[in-house]
C-alpha atoms as one frame of an Amber mdcrd trajectory, in Angstrom:
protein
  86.516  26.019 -42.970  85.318  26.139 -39.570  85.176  29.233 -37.447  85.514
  28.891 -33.891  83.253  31.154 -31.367  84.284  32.918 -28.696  82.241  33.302
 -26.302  83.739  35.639 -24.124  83.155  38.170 -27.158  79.780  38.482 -26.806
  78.533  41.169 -24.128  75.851  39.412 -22.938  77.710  36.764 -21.848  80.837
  38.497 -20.860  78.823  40.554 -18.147  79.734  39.347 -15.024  76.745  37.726
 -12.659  76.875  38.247  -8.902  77.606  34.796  -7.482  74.615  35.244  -4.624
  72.475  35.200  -6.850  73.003  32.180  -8.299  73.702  30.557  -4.856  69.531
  31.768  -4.037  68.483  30.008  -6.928  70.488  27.376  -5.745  68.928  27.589
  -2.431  65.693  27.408  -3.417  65.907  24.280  -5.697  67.380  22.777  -2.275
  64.702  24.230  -0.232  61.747  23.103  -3.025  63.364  19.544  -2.851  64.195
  19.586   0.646  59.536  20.445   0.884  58.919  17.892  -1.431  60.472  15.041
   0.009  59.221  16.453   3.795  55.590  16.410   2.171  55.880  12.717   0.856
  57.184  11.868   4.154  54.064  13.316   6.169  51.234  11.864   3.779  53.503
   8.730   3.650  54.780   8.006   7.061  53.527  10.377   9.423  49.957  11.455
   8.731  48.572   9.029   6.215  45.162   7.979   8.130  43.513  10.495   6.242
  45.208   9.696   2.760  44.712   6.367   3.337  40.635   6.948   4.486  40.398
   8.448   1.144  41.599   5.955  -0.994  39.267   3.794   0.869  35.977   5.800
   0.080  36.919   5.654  -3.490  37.525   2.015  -3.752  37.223   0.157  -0.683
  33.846  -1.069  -0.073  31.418  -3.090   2.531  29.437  -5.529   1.414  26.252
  -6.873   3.052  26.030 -10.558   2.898  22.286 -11.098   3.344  21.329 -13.588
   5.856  18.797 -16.117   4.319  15.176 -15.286   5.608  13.381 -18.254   7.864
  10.365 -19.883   6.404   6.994 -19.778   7.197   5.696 -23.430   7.682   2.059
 -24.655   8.582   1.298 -26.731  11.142   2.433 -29.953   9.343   5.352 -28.666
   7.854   4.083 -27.481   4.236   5.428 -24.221   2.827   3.767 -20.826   3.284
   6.409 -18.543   2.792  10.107 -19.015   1.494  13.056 -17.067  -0.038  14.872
 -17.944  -3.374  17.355 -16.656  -5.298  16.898 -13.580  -7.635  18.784 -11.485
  -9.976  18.766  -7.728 -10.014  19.735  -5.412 -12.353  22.071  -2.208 -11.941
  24.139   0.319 -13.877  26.578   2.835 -13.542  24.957   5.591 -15.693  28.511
   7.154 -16.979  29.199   3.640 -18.099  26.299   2.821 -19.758  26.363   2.376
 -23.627  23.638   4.675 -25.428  22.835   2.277 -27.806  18.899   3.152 -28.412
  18.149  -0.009 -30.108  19.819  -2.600 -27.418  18.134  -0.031 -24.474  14.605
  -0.529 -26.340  15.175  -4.379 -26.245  16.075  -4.174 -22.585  13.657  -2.250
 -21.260  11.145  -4.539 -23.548  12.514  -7.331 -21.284  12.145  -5.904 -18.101
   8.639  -4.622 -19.073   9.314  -1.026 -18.230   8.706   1.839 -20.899  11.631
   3.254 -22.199  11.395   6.533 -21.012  11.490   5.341 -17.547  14.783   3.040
 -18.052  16.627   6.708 -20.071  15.131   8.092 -16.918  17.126   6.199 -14.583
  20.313   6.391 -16.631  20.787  10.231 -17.406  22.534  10.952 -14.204  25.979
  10.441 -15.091  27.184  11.642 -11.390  26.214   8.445 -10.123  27.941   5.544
 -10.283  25.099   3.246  -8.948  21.462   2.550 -10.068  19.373   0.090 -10.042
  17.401  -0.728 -13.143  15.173  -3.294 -12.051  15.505  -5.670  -9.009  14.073
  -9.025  -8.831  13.583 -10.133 -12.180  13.348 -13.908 -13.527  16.642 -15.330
 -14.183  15.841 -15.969 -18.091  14.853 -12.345 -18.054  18.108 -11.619 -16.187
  20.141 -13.611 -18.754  18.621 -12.074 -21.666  19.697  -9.053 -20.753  22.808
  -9.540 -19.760  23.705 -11.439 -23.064  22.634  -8.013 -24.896  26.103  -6.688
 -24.021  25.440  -2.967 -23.027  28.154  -1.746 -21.384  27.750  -0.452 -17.971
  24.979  -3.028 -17.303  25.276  -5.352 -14.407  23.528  -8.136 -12.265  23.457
  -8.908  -8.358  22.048 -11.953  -7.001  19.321 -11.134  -4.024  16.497 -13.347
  -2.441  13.014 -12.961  -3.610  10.232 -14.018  -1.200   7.554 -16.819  -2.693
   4.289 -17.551  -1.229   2.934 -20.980  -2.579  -0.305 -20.732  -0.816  -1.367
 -17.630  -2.439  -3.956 -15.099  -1.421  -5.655 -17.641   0.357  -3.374 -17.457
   3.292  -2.540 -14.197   2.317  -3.474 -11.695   5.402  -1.964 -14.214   8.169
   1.881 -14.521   6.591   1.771 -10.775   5.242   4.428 -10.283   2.967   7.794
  -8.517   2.452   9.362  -5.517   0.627  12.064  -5.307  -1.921  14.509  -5.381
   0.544  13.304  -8.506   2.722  12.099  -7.157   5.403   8.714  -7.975   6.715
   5.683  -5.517   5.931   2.060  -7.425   6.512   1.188 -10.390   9.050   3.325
 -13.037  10.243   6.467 -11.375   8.339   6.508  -7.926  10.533   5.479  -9.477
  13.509   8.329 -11.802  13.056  10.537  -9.933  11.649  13.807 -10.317  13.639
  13.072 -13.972  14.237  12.855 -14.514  10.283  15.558 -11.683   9.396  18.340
 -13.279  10.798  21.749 -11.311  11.196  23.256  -9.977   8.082  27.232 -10.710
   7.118  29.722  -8.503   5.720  32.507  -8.701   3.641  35.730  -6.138   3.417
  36.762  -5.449  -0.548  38.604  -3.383  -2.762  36.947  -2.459  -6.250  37.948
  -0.815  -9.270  35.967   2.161 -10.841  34.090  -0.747 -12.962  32.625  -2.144
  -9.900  34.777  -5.276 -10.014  36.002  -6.282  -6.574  40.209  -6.616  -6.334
  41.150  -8.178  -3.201  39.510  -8.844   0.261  40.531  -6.692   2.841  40.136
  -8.062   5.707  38.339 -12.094   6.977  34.692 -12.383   6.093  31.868 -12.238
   8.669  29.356 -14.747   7.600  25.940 -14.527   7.586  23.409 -16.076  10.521
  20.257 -17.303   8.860  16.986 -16.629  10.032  14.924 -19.091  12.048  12.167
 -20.858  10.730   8.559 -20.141  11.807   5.482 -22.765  12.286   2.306 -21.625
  12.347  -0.738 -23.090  14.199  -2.675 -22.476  10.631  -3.420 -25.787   8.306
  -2.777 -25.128   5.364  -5.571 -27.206   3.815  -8.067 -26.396   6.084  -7.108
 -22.321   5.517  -7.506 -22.782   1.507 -11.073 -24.543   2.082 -12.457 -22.545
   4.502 -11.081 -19.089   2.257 -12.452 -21.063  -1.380 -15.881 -21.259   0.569
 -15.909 -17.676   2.152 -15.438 -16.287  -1.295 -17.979 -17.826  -3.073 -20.303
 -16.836  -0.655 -19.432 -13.114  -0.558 -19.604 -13.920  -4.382 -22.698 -15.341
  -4.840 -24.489 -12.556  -1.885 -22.853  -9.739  -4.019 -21.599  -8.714  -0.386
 -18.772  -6.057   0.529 -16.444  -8.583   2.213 -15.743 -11.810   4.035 -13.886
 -13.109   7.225 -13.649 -16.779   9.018 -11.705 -17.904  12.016 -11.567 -21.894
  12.718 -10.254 -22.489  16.255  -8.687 -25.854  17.638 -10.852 -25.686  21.290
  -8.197 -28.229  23.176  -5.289 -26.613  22.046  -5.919 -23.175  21.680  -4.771
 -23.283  18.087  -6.084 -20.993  15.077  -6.009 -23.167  12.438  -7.666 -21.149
   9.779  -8.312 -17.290   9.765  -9.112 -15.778   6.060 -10.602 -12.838   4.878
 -11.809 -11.748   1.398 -11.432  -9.861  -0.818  -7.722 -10.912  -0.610  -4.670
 -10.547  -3.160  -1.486 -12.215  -4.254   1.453 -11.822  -2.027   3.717 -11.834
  -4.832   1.504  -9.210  -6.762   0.895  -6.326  -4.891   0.362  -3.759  -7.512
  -2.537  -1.603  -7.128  -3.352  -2.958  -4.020  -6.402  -1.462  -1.862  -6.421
  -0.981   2.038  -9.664  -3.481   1.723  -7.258  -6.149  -0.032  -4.468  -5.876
   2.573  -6.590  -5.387   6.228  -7.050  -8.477   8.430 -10.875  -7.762   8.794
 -10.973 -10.766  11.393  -8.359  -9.085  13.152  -9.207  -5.204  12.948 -12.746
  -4.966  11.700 -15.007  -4.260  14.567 -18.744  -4.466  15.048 -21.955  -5.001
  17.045 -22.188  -8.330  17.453 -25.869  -8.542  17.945 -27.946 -11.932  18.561
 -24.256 -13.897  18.941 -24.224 -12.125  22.220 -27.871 -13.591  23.833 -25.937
 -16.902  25.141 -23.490 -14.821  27.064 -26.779 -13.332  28.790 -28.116 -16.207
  29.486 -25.229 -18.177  30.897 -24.837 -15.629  33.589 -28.669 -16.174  34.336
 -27.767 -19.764  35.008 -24.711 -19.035  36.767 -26.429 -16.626  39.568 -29.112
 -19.091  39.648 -32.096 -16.778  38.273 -33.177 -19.263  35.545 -32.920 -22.856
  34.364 -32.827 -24.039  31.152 -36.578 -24.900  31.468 -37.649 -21.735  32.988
 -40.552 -20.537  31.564 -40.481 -16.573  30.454 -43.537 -14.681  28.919 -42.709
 -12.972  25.697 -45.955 -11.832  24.646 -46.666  -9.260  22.895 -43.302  -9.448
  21.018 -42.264  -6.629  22.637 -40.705  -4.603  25.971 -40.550  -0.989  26.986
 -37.463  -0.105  28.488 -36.961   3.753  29.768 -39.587   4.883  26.837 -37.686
   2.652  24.190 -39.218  -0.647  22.534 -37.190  -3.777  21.744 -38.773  -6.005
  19.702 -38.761  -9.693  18.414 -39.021 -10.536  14.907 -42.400 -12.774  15.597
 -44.306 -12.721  18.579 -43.764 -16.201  20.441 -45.174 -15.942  23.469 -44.302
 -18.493  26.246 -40.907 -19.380  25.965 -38.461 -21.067  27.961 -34.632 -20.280
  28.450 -33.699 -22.947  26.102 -36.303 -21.835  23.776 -35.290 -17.977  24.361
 -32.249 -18.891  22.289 -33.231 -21.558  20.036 -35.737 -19.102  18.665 -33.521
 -15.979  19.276 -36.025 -13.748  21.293 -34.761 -10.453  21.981 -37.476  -9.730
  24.455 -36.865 -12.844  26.413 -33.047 -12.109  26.753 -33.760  -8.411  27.263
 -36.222  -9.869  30.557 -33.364 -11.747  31.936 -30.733  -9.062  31.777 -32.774
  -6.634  33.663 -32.469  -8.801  37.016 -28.995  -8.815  36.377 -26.676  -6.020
  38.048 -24.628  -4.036  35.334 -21.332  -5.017  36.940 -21.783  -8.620  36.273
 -22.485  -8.226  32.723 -19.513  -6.653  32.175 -17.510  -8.783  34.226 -18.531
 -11.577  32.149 -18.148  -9.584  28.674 -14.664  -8.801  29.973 -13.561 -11.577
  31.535 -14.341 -13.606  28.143 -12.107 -10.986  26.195 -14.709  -8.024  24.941
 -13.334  -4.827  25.132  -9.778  -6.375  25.115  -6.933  -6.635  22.924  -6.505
 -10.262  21.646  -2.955 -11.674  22.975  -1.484 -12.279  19.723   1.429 -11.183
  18.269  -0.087  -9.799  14.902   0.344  -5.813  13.581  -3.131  -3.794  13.852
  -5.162  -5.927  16.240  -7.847  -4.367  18.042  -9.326  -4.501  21.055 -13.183
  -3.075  20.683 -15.489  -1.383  22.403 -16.853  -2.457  25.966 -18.116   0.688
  28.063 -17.607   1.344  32.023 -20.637  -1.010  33.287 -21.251   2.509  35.887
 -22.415   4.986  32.550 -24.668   2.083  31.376 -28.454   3.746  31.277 -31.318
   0.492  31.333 -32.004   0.940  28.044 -28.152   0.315  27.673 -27.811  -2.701
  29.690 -30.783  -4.315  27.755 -29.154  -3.946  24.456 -26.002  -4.623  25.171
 -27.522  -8.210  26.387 -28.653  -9.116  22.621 -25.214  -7.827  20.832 -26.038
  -3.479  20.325 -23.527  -1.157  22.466 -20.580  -2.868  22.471 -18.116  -3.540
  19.139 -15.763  -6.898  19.059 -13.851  -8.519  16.213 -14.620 -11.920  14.227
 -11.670 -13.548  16.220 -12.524 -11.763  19.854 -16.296 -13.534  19.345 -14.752
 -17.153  17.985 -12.300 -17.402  21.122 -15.123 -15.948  23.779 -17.348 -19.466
  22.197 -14.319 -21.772  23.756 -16.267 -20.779  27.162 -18.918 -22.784  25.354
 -17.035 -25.325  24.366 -14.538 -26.075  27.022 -17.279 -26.562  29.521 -16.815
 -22.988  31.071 -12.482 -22.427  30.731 -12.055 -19.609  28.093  -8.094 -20.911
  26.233  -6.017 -18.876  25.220  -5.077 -18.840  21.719  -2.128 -19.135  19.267
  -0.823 -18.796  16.080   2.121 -20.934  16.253   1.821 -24.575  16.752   1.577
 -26.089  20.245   2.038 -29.766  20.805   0.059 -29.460  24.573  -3.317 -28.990
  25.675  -4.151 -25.735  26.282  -4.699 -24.366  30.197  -8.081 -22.804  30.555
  -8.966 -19.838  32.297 -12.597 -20.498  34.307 -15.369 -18.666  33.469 -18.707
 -20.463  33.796 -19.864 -23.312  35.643 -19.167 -26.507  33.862 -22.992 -27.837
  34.130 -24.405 -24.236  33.020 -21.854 -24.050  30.193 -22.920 -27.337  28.952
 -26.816 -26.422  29.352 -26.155 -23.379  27.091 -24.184 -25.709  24.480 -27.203
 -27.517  24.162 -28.923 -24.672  23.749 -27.369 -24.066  20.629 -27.297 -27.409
  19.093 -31.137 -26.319  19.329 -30.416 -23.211  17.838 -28.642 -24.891  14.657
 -31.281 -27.466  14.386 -35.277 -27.682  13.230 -36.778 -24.586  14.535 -33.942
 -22.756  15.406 -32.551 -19.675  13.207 -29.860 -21.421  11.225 -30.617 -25.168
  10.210 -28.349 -24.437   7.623 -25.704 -24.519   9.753 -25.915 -28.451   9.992
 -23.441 -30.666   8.820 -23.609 -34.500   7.255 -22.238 -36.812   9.996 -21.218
 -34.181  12.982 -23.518 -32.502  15.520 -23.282 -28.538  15.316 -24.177 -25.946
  18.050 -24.298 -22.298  17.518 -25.496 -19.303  17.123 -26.727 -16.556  14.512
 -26.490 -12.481  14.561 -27.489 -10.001  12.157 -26.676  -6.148  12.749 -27.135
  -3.436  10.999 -23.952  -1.679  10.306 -22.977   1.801  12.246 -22.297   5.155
  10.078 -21.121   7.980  11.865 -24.053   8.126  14.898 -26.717   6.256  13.520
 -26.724   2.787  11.367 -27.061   2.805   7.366 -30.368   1.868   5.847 -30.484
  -1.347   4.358 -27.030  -2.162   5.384 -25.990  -5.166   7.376 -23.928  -7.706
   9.127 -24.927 -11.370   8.800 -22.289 -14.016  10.945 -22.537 -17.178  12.857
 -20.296 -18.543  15.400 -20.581 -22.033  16.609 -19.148 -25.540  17.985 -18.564
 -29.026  16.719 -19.585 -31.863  17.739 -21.891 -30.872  19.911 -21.068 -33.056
  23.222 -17.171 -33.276  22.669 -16.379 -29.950  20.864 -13.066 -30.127  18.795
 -13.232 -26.510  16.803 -15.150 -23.511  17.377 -16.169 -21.509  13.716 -16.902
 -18.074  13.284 -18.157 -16.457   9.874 -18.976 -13.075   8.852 -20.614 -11.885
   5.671 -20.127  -8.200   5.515 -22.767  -6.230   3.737 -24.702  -8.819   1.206
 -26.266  -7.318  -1.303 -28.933  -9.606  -2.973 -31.563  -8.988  -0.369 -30.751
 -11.292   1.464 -28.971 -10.710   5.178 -30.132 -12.719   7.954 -26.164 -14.484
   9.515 -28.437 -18.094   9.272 -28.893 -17.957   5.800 -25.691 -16.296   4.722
 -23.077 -17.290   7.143 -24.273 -20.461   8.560 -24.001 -22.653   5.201 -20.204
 -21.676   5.479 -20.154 -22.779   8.880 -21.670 -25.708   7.623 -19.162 -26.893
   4.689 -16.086 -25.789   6.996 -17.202 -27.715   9.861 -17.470 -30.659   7.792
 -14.542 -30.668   5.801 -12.631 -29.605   9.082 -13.092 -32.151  10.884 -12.540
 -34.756   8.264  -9.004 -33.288   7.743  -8.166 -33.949  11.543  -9.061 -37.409
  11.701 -12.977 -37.184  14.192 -15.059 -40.490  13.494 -18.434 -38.843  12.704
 -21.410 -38.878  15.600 -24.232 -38.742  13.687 -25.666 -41.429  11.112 -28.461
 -40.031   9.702 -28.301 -36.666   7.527 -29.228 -33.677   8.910 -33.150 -32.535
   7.893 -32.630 -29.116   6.609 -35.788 -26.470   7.083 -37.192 -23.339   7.153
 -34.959 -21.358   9.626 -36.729 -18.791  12.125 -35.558 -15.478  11.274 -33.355
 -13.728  14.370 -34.363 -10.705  16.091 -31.666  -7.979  15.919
């Protein structure tokens, strides 16, 4: 039987509760809803800029659309530098599957120790890192088809370089990023970067992108760059220079081939070199332009310099006899000496047979002033017009501190410092019948406007001069080439340390023209510190001279204008 309650028995609920208070309470569920909906209304409606900026760090992104890199092209359109697709591999470390077997495989693939790859994925705070960028796409799909979790891969550009290390130190290189470090690629840079994109998204925490936000704004690719350098000629004239410094056991290498009507460089190498694409390890040796930034005393190279001012203020002629005996000259206490006593000599002679007194003799009836004029006015002492990173201008003194002893050294190469490049373009004097050209690194399609510097007749007079030089009873007949005449001119120095110069340590080069009455190219080698004994510039410079004239001037087309072979002898050994 059922029992009914009632209520209104029990005491607790038969006390009597002040109606207020149960209109507060009401009250404040009013006033808590009335907050609420005020709240959502602000962060909704009124003030939701910073709500909605919020939202946006956490999931809405910007994304870079790189801007293809320009090539580098030589001079007849072959490929020196040029960007292609690569895939790089990233994480998100809270993500990532700790699976130590399929991590051991991976970081097998990539060819990074497995420490390193744990490394990079124990901070879970972040929620990007890359793993390895840059990677072969078999590598990249091998990975990928491991299925860690967490794992990803971006496409980037990588930067190729089919010409090697031979060309090397002219097109430089770039980083991981793209962006131009060495050479043509940093002096280039914004020409070749181009103007990057970007692209509006919304991602979810896994990275993967939702919607677009807003339009796209696409990329502008980078503008292609043409060099002056041939690519053949640069690989020849670098394959020669190394075996050289090879087979002299020397320190290091440089040569510059210049185009004489156009201004053109069309080779400039140095070794040792490396591989563009494989910069680990690398030395500052490997990566500096020595033709560029190397400076040094350019010794006997300099005597023609001397003696075209001679002829130019009318103090000598080419047959001028000058008296060289003993061998030597005392000059303020000091004695300069040749390396064999020749006696009479004359001008021609002075530099055929590289006479240090006999150029010294000459000097001293010229005024300092002019000599430096002329050593300035052909480029010593100033910074190459090129735009290339860590060029360097040399050393040419005030003519007005020059002592005598001074001025006569400077007039055989000792007391002033210029690069491999600053000597090649000063020979164009030679060459272009007295105009010193400017010079270039990108291609030019026009002849280039020469600056005056000699008289034509007296510039030709000292061209002949070394044609002599480079021939029978000159100081580098080794220098000669089968089917082209060859002018130039040897130098050996020793090198500088601190004040004084090392012991046993030296500087062989060569510098010269070709052909001898219509030149075409100017040459310039350097053999840095040889190391078999052997040092003079015409026996280990001048037989590079030699094979890169040739094979030079083949490759651009000159008929030859000699038909006999050269006769090769017994060089005379330079004075310093």
């Amino acid at each position: 039987m059922s029992r009914s309650v009632l209520y209104t028995s029990s005491p607790l609920l038969a006390s009597k509760t002040p109606v207020w208070r149960s209109r507060l309470v009401l009250v404040f569920i009013a006033a808590g809803f009335l907050a609420l909906v005020g709240r959502a209304a602000w962060v909704q409606v009124i003030k939701n800029d910073f709500f909605q900026r919020q939202g946006e760090v956490r999931f809405a992104r910007t994304l870079e659309l790189p801007a293809n890199r320009g090539r580098i092209l030589d001079r007849n359109g072959l490929l020196l530098a040029t960007s292609v697709p690569a895939s790089s591999i990233w994480a998100i470390p809270e993500d990532v599957e700790r699976d130590k077997a399929k991590l051991a495989q991976m970081a097998k693939l990539l060819e990074m120790p497995l420490a390193e790859l744990e490394k990079k994925l124990q901070d879970d705070d972040k929620t990007f890192v890359w793993i390895k960028r840059q990677v072969e796409e078999s590598v990249a799909r091998e990975v990928l088809a491991l299925g860690i979790k967490g794992v990803y891969q971006r496409t980037e550009f990588k930067r190729q370089y089919p010409e090697g290390e031979a060309a090397a130190h002219v097109v430089g290189f770039t980083n991981v990023e793209d962006r131009g470090q060495e050479g043509m690629e940093l002096a280039f840079e914004k020409e070749l970067a181009g103007r990057p994109g970007s692209r509006r998204v919304i991602k979810d925490r896994l990275g993967r992108i939702i919607e677009d936000v807003r339009e796209q704004v696409p990329p502008v690719p980078g503008r292609d760059l043409q060099l002056s350098i041939d690519s053949k000629v640069q690989f020849f004239a670098y394959q020669k220079l190394r075996d050289a410094v090879q087979q002299h056991k020397a320190k290091a290498g440089s040569v510059v081939v210049l185009d004489v009507q156009s201004g053109e460089v069309l080779a400039l190498a140095n070794y040792p070199s490396y591989s563009p694409a494989k910069r680990v390890n690398l030395s500052g040796a490997q990566l500096r332009n020595r033709a560029l930034t190397d400076t040094f005393e350019p010794g006997s190279t300099m005597k023609p310099f001397t003696v075209a001012l001679a002829l130019d203020r009318g103090l000598v002629r080419p047959e001028t006899p000058i008296q060289t005996a003993p061998g030597r000259i005392t000059i303020a206490g000091s004695t300069i000496s040749d390396a064999h006593p020749y006696g009479v000599l004359s001008v021609a002679e002075v530099i055929q047979k590289s006479s240090n007194v006999g150029t010294v003799q000459m000097a001293m009836k010229l005024q300092p002033k002019e000599m430096w004029e002329l050593f300035s006015s052909v480029g010593f002492g100033q910074r190459p017009q090129l735009p290339f990173p860590g060029i360097v201008s040399g050393r040419l003194r005030a003519y007005k501190t020059w002592r005598p002893i001074e001025q006569a050294t400077m007039s055989y190469g000792y007391g002033v410092s210029v690069s491999l490049f600053q000597l090649a373009r000063a020979y164009t004097v030679f060459a272009r019948d007295g105009e010193l050209v400017p010079v270039t690194l990108l291609k030019s399609q026009a002849q280039a406007a020469g600056v005056r510097i000699l008289d034509p007749n007296n510039a030709q007079s000292v061209r002949q001069m070394l044609f002599m030089a480079a021939g029978p009873g000159g100081t580098a007949p080794k220098a000669q080439t089968i089917g082209y005449s060859v002018g130039g001119k040897t130098g050996t120095a020793r090198k500088q340390e601190g004040k004084g110069y090392a012991e046993g340590k030296y500087r062989g080069f060569f510098v010269g023209l070709a052909p001898v009455d219509k030149p075409r190219i100017v040459v310039a080698v350097m053999i840095d510190e040889p190391g078999t004994g052997v040092y003079y510039g015409g026996e280990v410079a001048a037989p590079v001279f030699s094979t890169t004239v040739q094979q030079t001037l083949r490759m651009m087309g000159l008929q030859p204008d000699m038909n006999v072979k050269p006769q090769i002898v017994v060089g005379v050994e330079e004075s310093f």
